[in-house]
N, CA and C atoms as an extended XYZ file, in Angstrom:
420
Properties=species:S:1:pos:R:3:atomname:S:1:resname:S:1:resid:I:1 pbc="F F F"
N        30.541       -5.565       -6.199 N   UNK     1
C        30.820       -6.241       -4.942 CA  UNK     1
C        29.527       -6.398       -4.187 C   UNK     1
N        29.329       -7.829       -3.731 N   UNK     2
C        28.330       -7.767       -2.823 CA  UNK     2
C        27.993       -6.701       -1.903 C   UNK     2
N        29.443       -6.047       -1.281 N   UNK     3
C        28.728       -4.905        0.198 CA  UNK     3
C        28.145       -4.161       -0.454 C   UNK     3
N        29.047       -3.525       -2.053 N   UNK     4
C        28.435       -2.539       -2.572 CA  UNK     4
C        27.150       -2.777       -3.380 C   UNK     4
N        26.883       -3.486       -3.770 N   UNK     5
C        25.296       -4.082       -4.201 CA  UNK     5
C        24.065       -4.055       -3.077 C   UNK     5
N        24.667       -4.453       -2.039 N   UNK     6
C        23.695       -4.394       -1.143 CA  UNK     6
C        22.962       -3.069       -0.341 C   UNK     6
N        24.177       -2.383        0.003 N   UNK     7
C        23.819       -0.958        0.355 CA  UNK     7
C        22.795       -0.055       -0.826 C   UNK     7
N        21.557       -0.223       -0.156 N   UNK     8
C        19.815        0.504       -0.548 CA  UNK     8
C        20.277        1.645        0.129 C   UNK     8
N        20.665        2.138        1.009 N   UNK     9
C        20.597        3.430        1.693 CA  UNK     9
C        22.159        4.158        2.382 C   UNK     9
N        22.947        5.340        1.732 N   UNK    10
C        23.806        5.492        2.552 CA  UNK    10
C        25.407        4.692        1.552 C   UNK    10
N        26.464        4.835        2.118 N   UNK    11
C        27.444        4.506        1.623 CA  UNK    11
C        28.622        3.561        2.157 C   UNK    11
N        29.110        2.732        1.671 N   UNK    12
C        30.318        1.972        2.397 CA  UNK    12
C        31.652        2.590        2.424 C   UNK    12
N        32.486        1.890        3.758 N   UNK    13
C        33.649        2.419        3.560 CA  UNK    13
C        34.542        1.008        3.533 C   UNK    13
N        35.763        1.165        2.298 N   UNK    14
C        35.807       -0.301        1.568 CA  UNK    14
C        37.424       -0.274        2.302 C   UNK    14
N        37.762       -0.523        3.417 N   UNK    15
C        39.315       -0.888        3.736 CA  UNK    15
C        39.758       -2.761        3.093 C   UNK    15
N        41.031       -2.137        2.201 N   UNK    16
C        41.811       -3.341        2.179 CA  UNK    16
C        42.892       -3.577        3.208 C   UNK    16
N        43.092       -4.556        3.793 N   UNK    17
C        43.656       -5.195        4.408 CA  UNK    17
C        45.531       -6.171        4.321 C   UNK    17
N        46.134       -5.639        4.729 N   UNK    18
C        47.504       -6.052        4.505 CA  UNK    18
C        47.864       -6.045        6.250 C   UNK    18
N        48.339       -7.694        6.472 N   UNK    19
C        49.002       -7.619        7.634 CA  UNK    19
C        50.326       -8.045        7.429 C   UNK    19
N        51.129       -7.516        8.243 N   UNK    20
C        52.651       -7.783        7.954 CA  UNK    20
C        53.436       -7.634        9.729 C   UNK    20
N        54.478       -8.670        9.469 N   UNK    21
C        54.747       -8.331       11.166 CA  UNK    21
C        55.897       -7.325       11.135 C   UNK    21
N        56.319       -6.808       12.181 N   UNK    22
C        57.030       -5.762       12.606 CA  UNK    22
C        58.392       -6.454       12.636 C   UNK    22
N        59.254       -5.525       12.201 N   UNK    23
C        61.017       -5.945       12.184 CA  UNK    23
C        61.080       -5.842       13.272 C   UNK    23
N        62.379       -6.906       13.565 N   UNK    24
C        62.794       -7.749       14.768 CA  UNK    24
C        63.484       -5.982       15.175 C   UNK    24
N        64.948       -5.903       13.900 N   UNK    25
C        65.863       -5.228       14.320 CA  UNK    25
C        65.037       -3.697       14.608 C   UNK    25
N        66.086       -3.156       15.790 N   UNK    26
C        65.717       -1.836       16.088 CA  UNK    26
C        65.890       -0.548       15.320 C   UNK    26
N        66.717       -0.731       14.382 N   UNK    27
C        67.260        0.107       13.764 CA  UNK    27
C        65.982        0.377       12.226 C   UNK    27
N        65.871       -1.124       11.672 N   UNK    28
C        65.211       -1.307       10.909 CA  UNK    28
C        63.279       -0.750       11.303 C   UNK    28
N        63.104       -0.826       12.139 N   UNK    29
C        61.753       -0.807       13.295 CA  UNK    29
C        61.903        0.620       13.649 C   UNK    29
N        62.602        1.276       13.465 N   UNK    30
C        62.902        2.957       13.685 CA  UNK    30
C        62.640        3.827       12.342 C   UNK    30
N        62.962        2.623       11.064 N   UNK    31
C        62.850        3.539        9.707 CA  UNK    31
C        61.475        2.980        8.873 C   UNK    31
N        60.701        2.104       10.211 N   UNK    32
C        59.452        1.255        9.689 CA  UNK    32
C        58.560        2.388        9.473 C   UNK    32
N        57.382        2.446        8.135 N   UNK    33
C        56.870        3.476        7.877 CA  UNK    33
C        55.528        2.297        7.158 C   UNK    33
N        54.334        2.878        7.761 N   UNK    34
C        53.221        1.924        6.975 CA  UNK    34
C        52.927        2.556        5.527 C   UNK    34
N        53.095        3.871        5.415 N   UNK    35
C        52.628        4.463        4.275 CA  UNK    35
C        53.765        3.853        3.520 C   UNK    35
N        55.372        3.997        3.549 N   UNK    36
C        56.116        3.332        1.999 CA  UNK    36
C        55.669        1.877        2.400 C   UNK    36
N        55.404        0.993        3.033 N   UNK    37
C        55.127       -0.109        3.012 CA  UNK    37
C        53.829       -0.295        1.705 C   UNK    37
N        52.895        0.692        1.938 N   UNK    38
C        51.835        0.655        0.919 CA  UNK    38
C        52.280        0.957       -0.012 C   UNK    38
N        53.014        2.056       -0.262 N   UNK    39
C        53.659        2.709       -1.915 CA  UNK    39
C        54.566        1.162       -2.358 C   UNK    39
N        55.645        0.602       -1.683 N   UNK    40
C        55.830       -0.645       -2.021 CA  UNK    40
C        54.816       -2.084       -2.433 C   UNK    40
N        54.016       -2.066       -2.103 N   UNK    41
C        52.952       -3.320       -2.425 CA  UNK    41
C        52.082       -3.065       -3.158 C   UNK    41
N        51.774       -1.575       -3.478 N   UNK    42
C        50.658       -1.057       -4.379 CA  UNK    42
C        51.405       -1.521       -5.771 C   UNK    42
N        50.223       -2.506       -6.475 N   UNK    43
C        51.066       -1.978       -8.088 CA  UNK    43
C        49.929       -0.808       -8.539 C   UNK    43
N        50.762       -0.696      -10.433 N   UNK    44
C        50.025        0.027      -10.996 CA  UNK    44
C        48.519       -0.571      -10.907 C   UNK    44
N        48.674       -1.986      -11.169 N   UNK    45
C        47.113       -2.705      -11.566 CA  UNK    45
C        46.648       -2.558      -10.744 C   UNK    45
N        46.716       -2.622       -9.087 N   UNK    46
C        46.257       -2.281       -8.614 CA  UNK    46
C        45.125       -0.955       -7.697 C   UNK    46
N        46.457       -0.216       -8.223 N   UNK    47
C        45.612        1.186       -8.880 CA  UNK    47
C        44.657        1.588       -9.610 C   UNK    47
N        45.028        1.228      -10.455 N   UNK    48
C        44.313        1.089      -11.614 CA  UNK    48
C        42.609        0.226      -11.550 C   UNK    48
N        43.044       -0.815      -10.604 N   UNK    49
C        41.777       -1.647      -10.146 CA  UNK    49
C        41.021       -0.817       -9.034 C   UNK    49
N        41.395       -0.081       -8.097 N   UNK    50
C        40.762        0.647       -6.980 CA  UNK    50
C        40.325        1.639       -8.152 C   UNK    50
N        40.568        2.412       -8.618 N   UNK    51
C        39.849        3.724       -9.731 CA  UNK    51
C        38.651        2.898      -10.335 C   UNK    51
N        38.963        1.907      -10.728 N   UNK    52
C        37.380        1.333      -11.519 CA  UNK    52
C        36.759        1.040      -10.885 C   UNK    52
N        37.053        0.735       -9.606 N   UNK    53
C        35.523        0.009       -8.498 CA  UNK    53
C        35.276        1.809       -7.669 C   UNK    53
N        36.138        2.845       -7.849 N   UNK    54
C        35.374        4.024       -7.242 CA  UNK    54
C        34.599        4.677       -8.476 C   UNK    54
N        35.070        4.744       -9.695 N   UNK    55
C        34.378        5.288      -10.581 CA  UNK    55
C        32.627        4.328      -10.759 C   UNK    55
N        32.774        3.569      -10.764 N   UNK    56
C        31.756        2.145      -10.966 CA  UNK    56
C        30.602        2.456       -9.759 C   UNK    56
N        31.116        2.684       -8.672 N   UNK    57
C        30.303        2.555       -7.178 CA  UNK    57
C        31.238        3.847       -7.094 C   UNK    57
N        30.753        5.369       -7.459 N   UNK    58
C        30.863        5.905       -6.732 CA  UNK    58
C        29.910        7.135       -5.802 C   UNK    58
N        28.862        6.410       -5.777 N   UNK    59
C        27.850        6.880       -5.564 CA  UNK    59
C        27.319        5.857       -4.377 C   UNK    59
N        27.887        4.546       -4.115 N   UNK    60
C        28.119        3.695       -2.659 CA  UNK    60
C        29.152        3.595       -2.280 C   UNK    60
N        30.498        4.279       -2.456 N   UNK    61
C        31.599        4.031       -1.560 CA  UNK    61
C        32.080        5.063       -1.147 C   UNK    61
N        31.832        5.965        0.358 N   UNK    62
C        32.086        6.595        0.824 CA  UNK    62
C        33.750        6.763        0.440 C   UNK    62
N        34.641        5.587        0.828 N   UNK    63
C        35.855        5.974        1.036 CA  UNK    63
C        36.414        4.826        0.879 C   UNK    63
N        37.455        4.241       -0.015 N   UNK    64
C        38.397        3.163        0.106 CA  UNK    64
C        39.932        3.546       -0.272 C   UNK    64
N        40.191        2.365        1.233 N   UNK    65
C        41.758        2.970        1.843 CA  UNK    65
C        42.287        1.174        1.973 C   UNK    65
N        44.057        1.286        1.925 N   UNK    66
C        44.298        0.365        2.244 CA  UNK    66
C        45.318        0.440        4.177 C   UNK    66
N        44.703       -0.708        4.707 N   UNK    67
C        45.477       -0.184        6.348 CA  UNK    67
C        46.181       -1.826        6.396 C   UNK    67
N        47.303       -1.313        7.394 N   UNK    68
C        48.312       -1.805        7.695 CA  UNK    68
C        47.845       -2.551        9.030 C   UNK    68
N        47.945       -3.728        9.536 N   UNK    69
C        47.759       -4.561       10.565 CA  UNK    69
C        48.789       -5.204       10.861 C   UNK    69
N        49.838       -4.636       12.270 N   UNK    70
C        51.210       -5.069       12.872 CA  UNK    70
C        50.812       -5.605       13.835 C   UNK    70
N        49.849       -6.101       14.606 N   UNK    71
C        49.954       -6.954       15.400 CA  UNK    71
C        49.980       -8.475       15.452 C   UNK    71
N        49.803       -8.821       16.758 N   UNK    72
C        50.013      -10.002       16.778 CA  UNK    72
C        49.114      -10.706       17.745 C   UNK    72
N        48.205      -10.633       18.161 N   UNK    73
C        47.462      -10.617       19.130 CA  UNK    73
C        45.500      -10.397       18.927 C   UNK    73
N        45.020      -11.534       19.108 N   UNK    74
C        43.719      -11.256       18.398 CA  UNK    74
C        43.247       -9.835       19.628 C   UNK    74
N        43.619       -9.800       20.893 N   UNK    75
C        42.896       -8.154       21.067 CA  UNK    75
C        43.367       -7.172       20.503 C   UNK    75
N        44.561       -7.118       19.965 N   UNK    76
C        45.309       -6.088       19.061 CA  UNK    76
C        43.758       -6.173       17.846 C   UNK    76
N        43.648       -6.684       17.096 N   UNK    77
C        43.283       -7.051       16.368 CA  UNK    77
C        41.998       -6.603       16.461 C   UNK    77
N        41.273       -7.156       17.610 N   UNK    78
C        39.932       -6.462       17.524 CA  UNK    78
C        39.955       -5.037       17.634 C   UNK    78
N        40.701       -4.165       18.487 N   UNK    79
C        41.282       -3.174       18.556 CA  UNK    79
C        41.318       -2.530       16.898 C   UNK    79
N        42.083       -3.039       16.354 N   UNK    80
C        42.151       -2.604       14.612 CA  UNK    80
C        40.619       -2.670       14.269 C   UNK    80
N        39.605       -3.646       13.963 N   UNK    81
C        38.713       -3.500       14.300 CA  UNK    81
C        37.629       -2.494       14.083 C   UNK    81
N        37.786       -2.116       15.404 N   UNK    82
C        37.090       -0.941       15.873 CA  UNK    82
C        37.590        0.440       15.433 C   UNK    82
N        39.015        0.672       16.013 N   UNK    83
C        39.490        1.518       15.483 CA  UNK    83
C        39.158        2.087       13.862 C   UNK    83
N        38.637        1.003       12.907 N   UNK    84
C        38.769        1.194       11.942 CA  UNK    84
C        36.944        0.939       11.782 C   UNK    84
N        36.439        0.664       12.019 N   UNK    85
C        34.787        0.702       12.153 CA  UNK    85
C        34.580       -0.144       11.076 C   UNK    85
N        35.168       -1.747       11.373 N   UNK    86
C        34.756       -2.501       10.879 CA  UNK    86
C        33.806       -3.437       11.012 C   UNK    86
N        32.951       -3.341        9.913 N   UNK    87
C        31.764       -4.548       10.973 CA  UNK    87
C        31.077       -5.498       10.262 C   UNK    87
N        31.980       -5.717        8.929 N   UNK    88
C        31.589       -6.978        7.957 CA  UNK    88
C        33.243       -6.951        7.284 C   UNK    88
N        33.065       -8.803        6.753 N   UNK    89
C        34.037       -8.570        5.953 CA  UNK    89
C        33.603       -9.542        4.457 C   UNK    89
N        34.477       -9.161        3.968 N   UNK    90
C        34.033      -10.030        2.256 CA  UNK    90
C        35.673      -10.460        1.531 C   UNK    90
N        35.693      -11.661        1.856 N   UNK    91
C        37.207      -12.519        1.674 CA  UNK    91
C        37.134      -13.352        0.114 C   UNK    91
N        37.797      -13.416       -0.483 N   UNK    92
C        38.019      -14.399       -1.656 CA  UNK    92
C        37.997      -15.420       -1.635 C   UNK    92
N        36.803      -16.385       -1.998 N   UNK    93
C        36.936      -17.735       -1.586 CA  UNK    93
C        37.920      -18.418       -2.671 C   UNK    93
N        38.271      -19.304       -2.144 N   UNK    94
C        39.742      -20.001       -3.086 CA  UNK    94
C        40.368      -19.625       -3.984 C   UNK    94
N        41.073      -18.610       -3.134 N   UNK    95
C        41.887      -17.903       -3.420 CA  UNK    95
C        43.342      -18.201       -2.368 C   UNK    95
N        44.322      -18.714       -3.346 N   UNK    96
C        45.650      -18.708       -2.667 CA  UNK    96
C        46.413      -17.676       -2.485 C   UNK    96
N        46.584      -17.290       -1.323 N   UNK    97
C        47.369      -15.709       -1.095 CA  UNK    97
C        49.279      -15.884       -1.668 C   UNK    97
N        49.329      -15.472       -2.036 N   UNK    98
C        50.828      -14.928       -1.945 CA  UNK    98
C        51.233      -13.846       -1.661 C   UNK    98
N        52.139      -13.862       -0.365 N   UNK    99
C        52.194      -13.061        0.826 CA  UNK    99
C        53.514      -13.010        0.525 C   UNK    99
N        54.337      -12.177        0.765 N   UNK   100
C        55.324      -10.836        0.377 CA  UNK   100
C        55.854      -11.650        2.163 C   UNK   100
N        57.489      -11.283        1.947 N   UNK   101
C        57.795      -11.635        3.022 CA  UNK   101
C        57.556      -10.608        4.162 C   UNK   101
N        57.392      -11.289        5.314 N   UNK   102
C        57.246      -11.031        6.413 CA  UNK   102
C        55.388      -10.555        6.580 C   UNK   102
N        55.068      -10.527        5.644 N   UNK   103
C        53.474      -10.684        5.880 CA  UNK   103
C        53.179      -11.852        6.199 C   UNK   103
N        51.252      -11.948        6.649 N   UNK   104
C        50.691      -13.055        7.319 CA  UNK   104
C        49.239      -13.234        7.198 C   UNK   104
N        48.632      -14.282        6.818 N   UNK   105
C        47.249      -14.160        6.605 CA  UNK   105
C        46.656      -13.953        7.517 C   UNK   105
N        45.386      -12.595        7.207 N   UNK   106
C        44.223      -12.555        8.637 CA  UNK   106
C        43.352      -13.534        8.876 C   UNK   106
N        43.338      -14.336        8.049 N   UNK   107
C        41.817      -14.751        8.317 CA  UNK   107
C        41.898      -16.190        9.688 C   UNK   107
N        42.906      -16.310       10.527 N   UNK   108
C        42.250      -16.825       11.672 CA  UNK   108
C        42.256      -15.696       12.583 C   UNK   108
N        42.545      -14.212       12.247 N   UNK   109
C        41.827      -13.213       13.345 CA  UNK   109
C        40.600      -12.880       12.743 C   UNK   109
N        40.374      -13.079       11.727 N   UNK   110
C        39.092      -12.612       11.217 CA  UNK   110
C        37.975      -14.260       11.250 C   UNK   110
N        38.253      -15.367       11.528 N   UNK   111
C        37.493      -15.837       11.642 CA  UNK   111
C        36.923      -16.087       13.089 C   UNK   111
N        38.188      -16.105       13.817 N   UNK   112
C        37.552      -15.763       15.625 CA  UNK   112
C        37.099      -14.107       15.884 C   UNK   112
N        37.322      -13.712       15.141 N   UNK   113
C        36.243      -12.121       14.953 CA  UNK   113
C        34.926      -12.171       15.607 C   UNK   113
N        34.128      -12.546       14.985 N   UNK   114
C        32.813      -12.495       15.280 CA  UNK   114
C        32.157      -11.725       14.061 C   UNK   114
N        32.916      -11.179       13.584 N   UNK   115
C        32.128      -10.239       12.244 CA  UNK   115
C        31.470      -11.050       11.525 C   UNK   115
N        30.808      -10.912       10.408 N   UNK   116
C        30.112      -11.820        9.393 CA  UNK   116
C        30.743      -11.557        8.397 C   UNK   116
N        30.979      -12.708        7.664 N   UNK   117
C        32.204      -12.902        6.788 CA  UNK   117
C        31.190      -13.660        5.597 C   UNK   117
N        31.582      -12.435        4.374 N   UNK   118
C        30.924      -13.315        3.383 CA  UNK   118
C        32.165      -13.987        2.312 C   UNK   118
N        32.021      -15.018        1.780 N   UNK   119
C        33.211      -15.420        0.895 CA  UNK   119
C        32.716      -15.219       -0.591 C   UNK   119
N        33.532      -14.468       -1.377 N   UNK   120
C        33.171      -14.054       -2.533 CA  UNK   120
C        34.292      -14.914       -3.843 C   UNK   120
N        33.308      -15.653       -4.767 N   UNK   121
C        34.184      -15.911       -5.540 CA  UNK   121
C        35.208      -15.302       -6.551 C   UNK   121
N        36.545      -15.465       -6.235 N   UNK   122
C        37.724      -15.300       -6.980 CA  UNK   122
C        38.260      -15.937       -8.249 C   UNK   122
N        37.980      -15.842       -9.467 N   UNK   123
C        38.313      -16.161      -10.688 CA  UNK   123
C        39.313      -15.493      -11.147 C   UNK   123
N        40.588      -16.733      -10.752 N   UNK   124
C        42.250      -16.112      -10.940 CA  UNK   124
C        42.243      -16.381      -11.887 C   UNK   124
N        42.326      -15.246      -13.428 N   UNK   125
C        42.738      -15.985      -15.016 CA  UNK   125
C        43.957      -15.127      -15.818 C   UNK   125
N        44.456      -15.952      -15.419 N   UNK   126
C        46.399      -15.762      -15.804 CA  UNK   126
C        46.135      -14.350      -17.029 C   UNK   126
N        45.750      -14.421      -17.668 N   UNK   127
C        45.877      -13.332      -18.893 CA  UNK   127
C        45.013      -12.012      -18.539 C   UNK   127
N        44.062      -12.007      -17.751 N   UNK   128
C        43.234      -11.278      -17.662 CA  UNK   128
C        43.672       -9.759      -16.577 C   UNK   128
N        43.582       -8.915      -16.684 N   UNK   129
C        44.206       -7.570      -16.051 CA  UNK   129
C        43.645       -7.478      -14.365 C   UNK   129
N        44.773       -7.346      -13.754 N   UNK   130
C        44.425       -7.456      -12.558 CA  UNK   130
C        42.803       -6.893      -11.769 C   UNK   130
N        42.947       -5.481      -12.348 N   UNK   131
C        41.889       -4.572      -12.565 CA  UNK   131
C        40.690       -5.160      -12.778 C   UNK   131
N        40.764       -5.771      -13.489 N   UNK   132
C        39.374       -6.523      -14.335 CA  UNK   132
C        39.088       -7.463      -13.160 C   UNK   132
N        39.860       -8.180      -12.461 N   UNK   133
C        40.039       -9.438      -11.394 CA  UNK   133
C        39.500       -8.965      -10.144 C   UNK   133
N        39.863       -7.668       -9.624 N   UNK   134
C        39.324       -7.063       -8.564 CA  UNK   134
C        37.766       -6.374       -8.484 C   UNK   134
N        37.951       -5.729       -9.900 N   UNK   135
C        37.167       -5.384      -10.131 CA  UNK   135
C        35.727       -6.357       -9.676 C   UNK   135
N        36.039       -7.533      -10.198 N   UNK   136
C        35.146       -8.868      -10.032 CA  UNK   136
C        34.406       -8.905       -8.721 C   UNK   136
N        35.422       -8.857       -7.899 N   UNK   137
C        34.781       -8.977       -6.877 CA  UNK   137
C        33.740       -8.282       -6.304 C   UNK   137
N        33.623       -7.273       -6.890 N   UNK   138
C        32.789       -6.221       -5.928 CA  UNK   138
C        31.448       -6.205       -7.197 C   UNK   138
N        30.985       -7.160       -7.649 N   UNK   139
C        29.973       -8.104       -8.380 CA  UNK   139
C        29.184       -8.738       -7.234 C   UNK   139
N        28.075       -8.588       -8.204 N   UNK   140
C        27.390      -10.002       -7.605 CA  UNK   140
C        27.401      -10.948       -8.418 C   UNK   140
């Protein structure tokens, strides 16, 4: 990955990003939990893909986590942000999301951000292991 290529000194901390909006119902919004939300969206490959980019870089990646983003509101947002000591980001260039219901793409809070946003190419190839795909990214 570019961040991780670039870091000469010191270590990154690699948050993935999932925003999803909050249930209407109250009942449902009472048994809302971000952690099974992650155990639900995590696959194996995906697993499997985070272990090879810490084994690979693990000597530049302090820490990679995936966080949950329920707002709705770009100060919410910057708020997440900070909270989370973010201060670059690195997005998939053409790359079509497919978003799980009730999720929502960040990237018009992340493009009125202000952060510096690098776009990294995404080579979606139908046969090829997810792992291997993610893995990609964190290439130069």
């Amino acid at each position: 990955m570019e961040a991780v290529q670039s870091v000469q000194i010191g270590s990154v901390n690699v948050v993935f990003l999932h925003c999803v909006y909050l249930p209407n119902s109250i009942l449902d919004l009472l048994f809302f939990s971000k952690k099974e939300l992650i155990k639900r969206l995590v696959t194996p490959a995906f697993e499997d893909a985070c272990k090879v980019i810490r084994s690979k870089y693990a000597s530049k990646i302090n820490s990679l986590r995936i966080e949950i983003f329920t707002g709705f509101t770009h100060s919410a947002f910057e708020n997440f942000l900070a909270g989370n000591k973010i201060d670059e980001v690195f997005a998939p260039k053409g790359y079509q999301l497919q978003l799980p219901k009730n999720s929502f793409d960040p990237m018009p809070f992340i493009n009125r951000s202000g952060l510096p946003i690098t776009q990294v190419t995404w080579k979606h190839v139908g046969d090829t292991p997810e792992k291997n795909q993610l893995a990609e990214l964190f290439l130069i």
